[in-house]
C-alpha positions in Angstrom: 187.2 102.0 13.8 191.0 101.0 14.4 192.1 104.1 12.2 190.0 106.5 14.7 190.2 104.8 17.5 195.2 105.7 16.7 194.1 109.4 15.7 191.6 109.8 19.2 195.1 108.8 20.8 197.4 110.5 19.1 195.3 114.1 20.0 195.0 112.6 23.4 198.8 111.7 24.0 200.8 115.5 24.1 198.3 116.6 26.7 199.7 113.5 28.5 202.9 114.3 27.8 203.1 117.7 28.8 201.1 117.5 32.0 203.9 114.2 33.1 206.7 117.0 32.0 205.1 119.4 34.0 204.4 117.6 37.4 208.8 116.1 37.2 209.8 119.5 36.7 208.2 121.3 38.9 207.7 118.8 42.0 204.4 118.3 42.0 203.4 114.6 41.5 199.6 115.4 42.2 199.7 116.4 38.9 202.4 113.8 37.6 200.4 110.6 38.8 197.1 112.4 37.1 199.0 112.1 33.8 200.0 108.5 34.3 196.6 107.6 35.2 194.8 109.5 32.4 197.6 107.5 30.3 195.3 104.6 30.9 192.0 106.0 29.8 192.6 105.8 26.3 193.3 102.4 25.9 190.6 101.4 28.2 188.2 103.8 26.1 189.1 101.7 23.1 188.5 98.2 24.8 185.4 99.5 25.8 184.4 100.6 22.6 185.4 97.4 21.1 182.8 95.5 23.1 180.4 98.0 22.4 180.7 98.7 18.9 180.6 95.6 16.8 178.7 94.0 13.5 175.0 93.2 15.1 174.8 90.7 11.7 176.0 87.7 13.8 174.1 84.6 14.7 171.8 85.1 18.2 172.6 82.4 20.7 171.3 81.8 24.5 173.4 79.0 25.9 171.1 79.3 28.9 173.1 81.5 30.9 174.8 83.8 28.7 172.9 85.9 25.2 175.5 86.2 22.2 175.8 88.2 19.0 178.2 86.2 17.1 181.2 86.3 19.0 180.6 88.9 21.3 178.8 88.2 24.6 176.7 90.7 26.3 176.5 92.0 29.9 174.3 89.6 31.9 172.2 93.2 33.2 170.1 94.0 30.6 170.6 97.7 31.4 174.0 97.6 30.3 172.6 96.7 26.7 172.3 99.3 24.3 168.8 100.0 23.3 169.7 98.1 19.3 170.7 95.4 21.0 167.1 94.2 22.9 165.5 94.1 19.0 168.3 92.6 17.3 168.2 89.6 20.4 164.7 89.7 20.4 164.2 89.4 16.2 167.2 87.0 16.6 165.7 84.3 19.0 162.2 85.4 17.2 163.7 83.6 14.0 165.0 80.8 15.6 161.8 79.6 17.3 159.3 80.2 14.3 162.0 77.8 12.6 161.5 75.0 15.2 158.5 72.8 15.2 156.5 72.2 19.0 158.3 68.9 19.7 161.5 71.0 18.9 160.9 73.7 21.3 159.3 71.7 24.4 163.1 69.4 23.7 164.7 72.4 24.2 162.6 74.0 27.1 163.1 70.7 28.8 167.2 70.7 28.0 167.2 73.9 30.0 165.1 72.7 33.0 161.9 75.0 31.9 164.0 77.6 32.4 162.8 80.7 30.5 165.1 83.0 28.2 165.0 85.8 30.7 166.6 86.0 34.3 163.7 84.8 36.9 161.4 83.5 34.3 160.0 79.7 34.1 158.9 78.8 30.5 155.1 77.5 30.8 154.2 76.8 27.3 153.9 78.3 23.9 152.0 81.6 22.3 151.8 81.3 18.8 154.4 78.8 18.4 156.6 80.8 20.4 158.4 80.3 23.9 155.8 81.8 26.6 157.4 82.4 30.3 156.6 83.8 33.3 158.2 85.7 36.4 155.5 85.4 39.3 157.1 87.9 41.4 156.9 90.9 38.5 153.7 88.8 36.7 152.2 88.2 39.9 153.2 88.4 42.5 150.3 85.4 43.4 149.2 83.0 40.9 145.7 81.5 40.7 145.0 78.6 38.3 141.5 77.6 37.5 139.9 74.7 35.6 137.2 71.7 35.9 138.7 68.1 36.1 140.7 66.7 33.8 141.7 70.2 32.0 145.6 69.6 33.2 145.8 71.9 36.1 148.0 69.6 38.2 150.0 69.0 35.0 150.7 73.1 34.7 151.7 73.1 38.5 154.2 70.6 37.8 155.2 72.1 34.6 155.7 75.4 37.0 157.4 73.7 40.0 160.1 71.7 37.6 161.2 75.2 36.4 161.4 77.2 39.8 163.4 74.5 41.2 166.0 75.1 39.1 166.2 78.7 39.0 169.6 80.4 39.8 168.2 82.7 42.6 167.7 81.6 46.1 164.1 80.0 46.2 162.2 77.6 48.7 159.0 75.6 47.9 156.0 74.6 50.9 154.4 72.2 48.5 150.8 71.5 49.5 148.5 68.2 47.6 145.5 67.7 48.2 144.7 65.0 45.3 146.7 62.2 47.4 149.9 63.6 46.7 149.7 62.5 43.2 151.1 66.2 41.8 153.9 66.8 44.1 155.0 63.9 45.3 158.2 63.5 42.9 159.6 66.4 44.3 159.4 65.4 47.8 162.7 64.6 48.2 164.4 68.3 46.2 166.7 70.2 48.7 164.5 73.2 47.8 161.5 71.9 48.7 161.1 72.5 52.6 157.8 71.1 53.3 155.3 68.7 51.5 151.6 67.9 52.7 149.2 66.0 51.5 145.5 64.7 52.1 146.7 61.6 53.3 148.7 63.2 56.8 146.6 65.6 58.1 148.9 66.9 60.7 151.0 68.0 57.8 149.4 70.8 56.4 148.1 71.7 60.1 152.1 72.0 61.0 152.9 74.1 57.4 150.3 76.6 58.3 152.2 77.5 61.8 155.2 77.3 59.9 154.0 79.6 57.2 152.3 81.8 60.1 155.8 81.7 62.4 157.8 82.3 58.4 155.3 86.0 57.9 156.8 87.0 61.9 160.2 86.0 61.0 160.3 87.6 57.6 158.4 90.9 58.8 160.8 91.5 62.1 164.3 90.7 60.0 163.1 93.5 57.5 162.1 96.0 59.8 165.8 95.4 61.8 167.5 96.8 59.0 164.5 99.6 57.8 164.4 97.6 54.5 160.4 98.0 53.1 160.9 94.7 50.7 163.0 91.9 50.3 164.4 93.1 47.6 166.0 96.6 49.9 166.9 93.6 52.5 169.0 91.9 49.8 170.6 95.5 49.2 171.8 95.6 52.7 173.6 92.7 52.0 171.3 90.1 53.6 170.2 86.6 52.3 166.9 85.6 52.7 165.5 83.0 49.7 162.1 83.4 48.3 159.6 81.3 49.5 156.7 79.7 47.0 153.7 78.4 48.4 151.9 75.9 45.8 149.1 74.6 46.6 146.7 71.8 44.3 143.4 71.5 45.1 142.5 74.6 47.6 139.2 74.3 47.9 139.8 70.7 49.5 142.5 72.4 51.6 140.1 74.8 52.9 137.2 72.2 53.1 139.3 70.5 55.7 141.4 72.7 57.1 139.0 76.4 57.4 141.6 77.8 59.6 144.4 78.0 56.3 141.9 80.5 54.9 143.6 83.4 57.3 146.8 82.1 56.8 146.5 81.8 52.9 145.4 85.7 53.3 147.4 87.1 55.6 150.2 85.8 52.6 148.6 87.2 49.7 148.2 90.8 51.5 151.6 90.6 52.7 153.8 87.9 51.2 155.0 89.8 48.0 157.1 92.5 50.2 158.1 89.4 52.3 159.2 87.2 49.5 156.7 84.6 50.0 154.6 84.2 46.7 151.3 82.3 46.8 150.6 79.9 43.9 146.9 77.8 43.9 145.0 75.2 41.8 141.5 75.0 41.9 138.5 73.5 40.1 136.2 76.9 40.4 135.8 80.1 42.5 133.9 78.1 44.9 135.5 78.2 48.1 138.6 81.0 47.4 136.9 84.2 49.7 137.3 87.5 48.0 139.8 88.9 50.1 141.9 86.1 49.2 141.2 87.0 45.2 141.5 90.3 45.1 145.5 89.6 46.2 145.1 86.7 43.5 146.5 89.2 40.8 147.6 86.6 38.1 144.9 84.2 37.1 145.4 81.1 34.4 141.9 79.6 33.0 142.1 76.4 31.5 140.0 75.1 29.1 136.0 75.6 28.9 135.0 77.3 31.8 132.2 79.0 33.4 131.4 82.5 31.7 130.6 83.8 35.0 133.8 82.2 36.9 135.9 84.3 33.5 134.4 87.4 34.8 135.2 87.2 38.0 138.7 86.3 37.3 139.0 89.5 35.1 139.2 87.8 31.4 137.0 90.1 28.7 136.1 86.3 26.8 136.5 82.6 26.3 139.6 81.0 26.5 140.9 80.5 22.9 141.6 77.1 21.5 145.2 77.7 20.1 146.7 74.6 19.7 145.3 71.5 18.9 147.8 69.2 18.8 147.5 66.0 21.0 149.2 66.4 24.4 148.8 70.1 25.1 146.1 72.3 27.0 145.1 75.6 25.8 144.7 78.3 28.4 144.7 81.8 29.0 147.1 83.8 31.7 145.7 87.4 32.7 149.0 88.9 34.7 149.3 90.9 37.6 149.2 94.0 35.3 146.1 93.2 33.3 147.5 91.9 30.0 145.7 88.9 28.9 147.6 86.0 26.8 146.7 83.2 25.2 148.6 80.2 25.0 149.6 76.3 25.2 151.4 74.2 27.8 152.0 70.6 27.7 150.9 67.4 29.3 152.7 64.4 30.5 156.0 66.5 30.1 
């Protein structure tokens, strides 16, 4: 490579030449400071070529932040990878995982905060013995989890929340329990999280539904201002605005006591994913959750044995597989925003 990289540059370096000789001698330093500054194109040709053509037979790392191939690091935009590098990363960190045993990989989920491998993704379990993660916004952009008692939906929502929190983009979290405050109550104190209600203050979840209401106005007018038709266009005008996540355990209580969240929780789910604001609910069955509010629903997660009819109506085509039997994890299944169906394993008492 070095041997082409000196001929390239000697070919390159009369033309240089010539056109510098040219532009002194006859005055016309348009044509001098061209030279000059094509001067600099072939070394910066061969730096760049350096970073891009290099042994792919090095170790695959993810340090969390940053994916390496040996001792070369890659852009942080995947679309600046060359198309060998996504299989060589992906076969790379295939091989490391199938070499670590469960306790291994939920160690190492948790040493990263439940972040996932991939920019924007939580890690929410295993699929076949290998990380599984999601991105709600491009999985959902609305999550609905489903399961009878005792099948570890609170413990999933948790699992969820721990990773969001520490996500590197701007987010917000409107926490809503309904189970005493049981599930969310340890993150009640989180900068992130900007409002917490529970069964226990009823006037709390009655003030988060005006402030979710008053959040849609806000959001909607600040968009329209700069003719932006999502937030991410309104980010590309060079605005900030975080995304808002609105999780909420135990809806059908929610709604049971409070019928008037039922428009709110709608009016999100038909227009929070433009807005930013992402709706995220935990409930026992179907009962309750109106189909206008499903059919914006897009990514469901069954848990456990449920009702065959409930599956249909969530979109699954079977049972929920058993894939992992091993004492402190819940098997479920995740159909996402786009149809595919996956099967996998999240843990309890994380």
């Amino acid at each position: 490579m070095a041997h082409s990289s000196f001929m390239q540059g000697l070919w390159f370096l009369p033309s240089v030449i010539f056109g510098a000789f040219q532009g002194f001698t006859s005055g016309n330093w348009q044509m001098m400071a061209f030279a000059l500054l094509s001067l600099g194109v072939w070394p910066l040709s061969v730096w760049i070529r350096r970073h891009r053509d290099f042994s792919l037979d090095g170790v695959v790392e993810f340090d969390g932040k940053d994916v390496w191939i040996g001792e070369h690091r890659l852009p942080r935009r995947e679309f600046l990878w060359r198309k060998s590098w996504h299989q060589v990363v992906w076969d790379g960190l295939a091989l490391q995982t199938a070499e670590l045993t469960i306790p291994d990989l939920l160690n190492s989920a948790r040493g990263r905060g439940f972040l996932g491998t991939r920019r924007g993704c939580v890690w929410i379990g295993l699929e076949e013995n290998r990380d599984f993660e999601m991105n709600l916004p491009e999985d959902g952009p609305h999550l609905l989890i489903a399961g009878a008692t005792g099948t570890g939906k609170s413990e999933l929502l948790r699992l969820l929340v721990s990773g969001w929190l520490n996500l590197e983009t701007p987010i917000e979290l409107t926490l809503i329990d309904f189970k005493g405050g049981a599930t969310m109550s340890r993150f009640a104190q989180h900068p992130r999280v900007v409002g917490l209600a529970t069964d226990l203050e009823t006037t709390d979840a009655l003030a988060i539904a005006n402030t979710l209401e008053q959040q849609l106005l806000t959001r909607q007018a600040a968009l329209a201002e700069v003719g932006a038709e999502n937030i991410e266009a309104f980010w590309r005008h060079g605005k900030r605005l975080s995304r808002r996540l609105v999780v909420i355990d135990e809806l059908g209580e929610l709604l049971r006591q409070h019928p008037r969240l039922s428009q709110v929780l709608e009016q999100i789910a038909a227009r929070g994913r433009s807005l930013g604001i992402h709706l995220v609910v935990a409930n026992q069955s179907l009962s309750g959750v109106s189909r206008s509010l499903l059919v914006n629903l897009r990514a469901r997660i069954a848990i456990g044995e449920m009702d065959p009819l409930d599956l249909s109506q969530l979109g699954f085509r079977g049972r929920v597989n058993l894939p992992l039997t091993t004492p402190g994890w819940r098997s479920a299944k995740l159909r996402d925003g786009n149809g595919l169906e996956h099967s996998f394993a999240f843990p309890i008492g994380f």
